[in-house]
C-alpha positions, 0 to 999 in steps of 0.5 A, spaced: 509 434 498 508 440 503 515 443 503 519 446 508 522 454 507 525 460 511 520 465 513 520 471 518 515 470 523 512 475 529 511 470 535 508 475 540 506 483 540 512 487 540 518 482 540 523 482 534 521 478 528 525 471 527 526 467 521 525 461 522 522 454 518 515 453 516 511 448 513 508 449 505 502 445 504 501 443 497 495 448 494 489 445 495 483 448 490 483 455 488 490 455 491 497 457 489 504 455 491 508 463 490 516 462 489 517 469 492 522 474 488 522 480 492 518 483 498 516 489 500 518 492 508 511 495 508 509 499 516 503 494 515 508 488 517 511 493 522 503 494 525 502 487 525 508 486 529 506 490 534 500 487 535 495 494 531 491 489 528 489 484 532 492 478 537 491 471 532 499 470 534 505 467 530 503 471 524 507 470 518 510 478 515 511 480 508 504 482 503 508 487 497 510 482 493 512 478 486 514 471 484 512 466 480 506 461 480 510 454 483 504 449 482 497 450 482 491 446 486 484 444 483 481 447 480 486 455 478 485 457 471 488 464 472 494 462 472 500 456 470 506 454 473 511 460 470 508 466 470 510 472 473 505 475 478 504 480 484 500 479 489 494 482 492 489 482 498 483 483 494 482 477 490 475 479 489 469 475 489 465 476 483 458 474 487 457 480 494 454 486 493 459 490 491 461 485 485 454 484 482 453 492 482 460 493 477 465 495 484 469 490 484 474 494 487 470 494 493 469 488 494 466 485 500 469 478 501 475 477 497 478 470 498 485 468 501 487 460 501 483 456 505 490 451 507 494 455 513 500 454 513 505 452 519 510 452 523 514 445 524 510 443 530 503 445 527 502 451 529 498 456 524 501 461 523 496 467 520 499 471 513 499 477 514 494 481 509 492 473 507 499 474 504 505 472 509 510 474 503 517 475 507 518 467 505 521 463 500 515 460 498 507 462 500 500 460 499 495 464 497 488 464 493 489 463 485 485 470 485 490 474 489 495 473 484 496 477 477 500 477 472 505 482 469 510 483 464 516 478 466 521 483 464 519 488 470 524 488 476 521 483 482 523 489 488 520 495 484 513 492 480 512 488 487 511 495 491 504 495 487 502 490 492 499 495 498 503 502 500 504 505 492 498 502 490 494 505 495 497 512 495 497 512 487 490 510 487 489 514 493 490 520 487 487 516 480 482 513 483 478 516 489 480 523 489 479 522 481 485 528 479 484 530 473 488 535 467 489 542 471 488 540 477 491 543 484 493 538 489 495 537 497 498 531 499 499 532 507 506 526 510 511 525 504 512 517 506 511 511 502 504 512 501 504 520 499 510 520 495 505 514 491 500 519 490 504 525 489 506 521 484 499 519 482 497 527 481 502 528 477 502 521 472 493 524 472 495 531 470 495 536 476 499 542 474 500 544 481 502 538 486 503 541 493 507 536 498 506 537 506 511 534 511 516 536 518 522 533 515 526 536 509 528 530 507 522 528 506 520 534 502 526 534 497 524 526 495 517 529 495 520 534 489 524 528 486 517 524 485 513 530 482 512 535 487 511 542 484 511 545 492 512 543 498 510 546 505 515 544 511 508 543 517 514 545 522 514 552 520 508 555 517 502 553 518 500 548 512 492 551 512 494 557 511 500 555 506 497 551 502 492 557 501 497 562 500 500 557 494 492 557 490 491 565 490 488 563 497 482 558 495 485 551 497 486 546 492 482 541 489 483 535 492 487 534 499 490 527 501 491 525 508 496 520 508 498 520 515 491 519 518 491 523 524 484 528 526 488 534 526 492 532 518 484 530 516 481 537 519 488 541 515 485 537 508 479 539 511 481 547 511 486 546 506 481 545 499 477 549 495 469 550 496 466 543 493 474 540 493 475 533 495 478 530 501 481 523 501 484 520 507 488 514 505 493 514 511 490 508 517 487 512 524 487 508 530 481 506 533 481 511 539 482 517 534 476 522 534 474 528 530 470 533 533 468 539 529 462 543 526 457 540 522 455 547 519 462 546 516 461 540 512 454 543 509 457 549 507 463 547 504 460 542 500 464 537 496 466 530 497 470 526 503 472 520 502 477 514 504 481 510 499 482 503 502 488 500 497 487 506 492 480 503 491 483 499 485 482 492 481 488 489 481 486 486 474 486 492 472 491 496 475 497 493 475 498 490 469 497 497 467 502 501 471 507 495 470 507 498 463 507 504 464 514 503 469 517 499 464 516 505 458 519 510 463 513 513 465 512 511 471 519 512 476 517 506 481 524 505 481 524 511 485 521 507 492 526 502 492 531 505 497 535 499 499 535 491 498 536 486 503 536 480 506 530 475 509 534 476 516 535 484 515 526 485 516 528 487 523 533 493 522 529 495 516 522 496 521 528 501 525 530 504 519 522 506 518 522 508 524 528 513 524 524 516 516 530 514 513 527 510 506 522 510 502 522 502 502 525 497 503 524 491 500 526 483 501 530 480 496 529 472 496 
């Protein structure tokens, strides 16, 4: 029997968000019905709502989180009732390009469930990210969901869904820090605190944290920061230059995603360093610069999309390495709250004011 529960909704571009009723089908195949735990307030959920990512209203909000698998359709073989999962946006196909050459991790043509789920009139609501998680329960694809250690904490293992992943994966996973290296990461968020975080979990021994807000920089040191650079008062090519014997470091990371912090990245790494652009430009955004530059400075330029992870790789690991202590996920978790508090937690991003965050059910 479909059934009946509270979610957020974004019924139009630009107007606040509403809890309302919406109608859960029962999981048809390969689908899976998630009674949610916990979900994460990420500025996607906030993009959609004002419309960043395209028109197909009302959308559905909330894509970070964990729950347990409710009931399966025909056909799942992942996962049983019971089991304690995070959710993902790439449930990889195992049949495109990508997946056929072992990238599974960009895979071309990840699956989300067919059925849509709906307001109480009929009306298809579009899930955010495939996901639509700020509800009691959701509907998702058997391979958007992976298990985990159940003993973790559902608000802090469920932000691996989108903005830690993406930031941590962003240093781990594409821009390959290893043991020694110099690292920049330029916007100390959500999504640069994670890959300060990656650098320091992959060994980097100089980590250097860029951002205009102070308070920003000092959660930034908490998180494995070994120098920050304040963008309103020096200028972040030239101090980053200054902190590395006047070479650049080996991998910059842009996490905001603007031309003039990728041309800093740019400027701000060593001769044949790396950069990673993991913060999301908008599609008027332009770049012009000279193309000897990018002849002669050598190295690799690179965008991460989610941390360039697999989901069935990575999580089950990080949750590990967070429940032995090794991995202070704990820390992005800066404040939990109620299903109806979704359009105060967008005010608060908006004012820099937390990390996350995170929707608790």
């Amino acid at each position: 029997m479909p059934q009946n529960v509270r979610g957020v909704i974004a019924r139009s571009k630009g107007a606040p968000v509403e809890v309302t009723t919406i109608v859960i089908p029962d999981p048809g195949p390969g689908e899976v019905v998630v009674d949610i735990a916990s979900c994460g307030v990420c500025h996607t959920d906030l993009t959609y709502r004002d419309g960043g990512i395209n028109d197909e209203f009302p959308f559905l909000l909330g894509h970070e989180a964990a729950g347990r698998v409710e009931s399966v359709g025909e056909g799942v073989t992942s996962v049983v009732p019971g089991d304690f999962v995070i959710l993902n946006w790439r449930a990889v196909c195992g049949q495109c390009r990508a997946c056929k050459r072992g990238r599974p991790q960009y895979c071309f043509d990840t699956h989300n469930a067919t059925q849509r789920m709906t307001l109480e009139d009929g009306t298809e609501l579009t899930p955010a990210l495939g996901i639509g998680a700020f509800a009691d329960k959701t509907l998702v694809h058997e391979g958007q969901c992976t298990i985990v250690d159940e003993s973790a904490d559902p608000a802090v293992v469920g932000l691996l869904g989108c903005g830690v992943m993406a930031g941590l994966g962003a240093a781990v996973n594409t821009g390959n820090v290893g043991r020694g290296d110099s690292v920049a990461v330029i916007g100390c968020g959500g999504v640069g605190d994670a890959a300060i975080m990656g650098a320091r979990l992959a060994g980097a021994r100089r980590i250097i944290a860029v951002d205009r807000d102070p308070n920003k920089l000092a959660a930034a040191v908490e998180l494995g920061a070994t120098h920050t650079v304040d963008a309103s008062q020096a200028d972040t090519v030239e101090a980053i230059q200054e902190l590395t014997d006047g070479y650049g470091t080996d991998v910059v990371i842009d996490a905001v995603g603007r031309p003039e912090t990728w041309k800093q990245a740019f400027y701000a790494r060593d001769l044949a360093g790396t950069v990673v652009l993991v913060g999301v430009p908008t599609p008027d955004m332009t770049l012009e610069m000279p193309l000897v530059d990018f002849f002669s400075r050598g190295g690799a330029l690179k965008s991460s999309w989610y941390g360039d992870c697999l989901p069935s790789r990575d999580f089950p690991m990080l949750v590990d390495l967070y429940l032995q202590g090794r991995l202070p996920l704990e820390k992005f978790v800066t404040e939990r709250i109620s299903i109806d508090q979704v359009e105060d937690a967008f005010h608060a991003m908006h004012g820099g004011t937390v990390l996350r965050s995170v929707v608790e059910l």
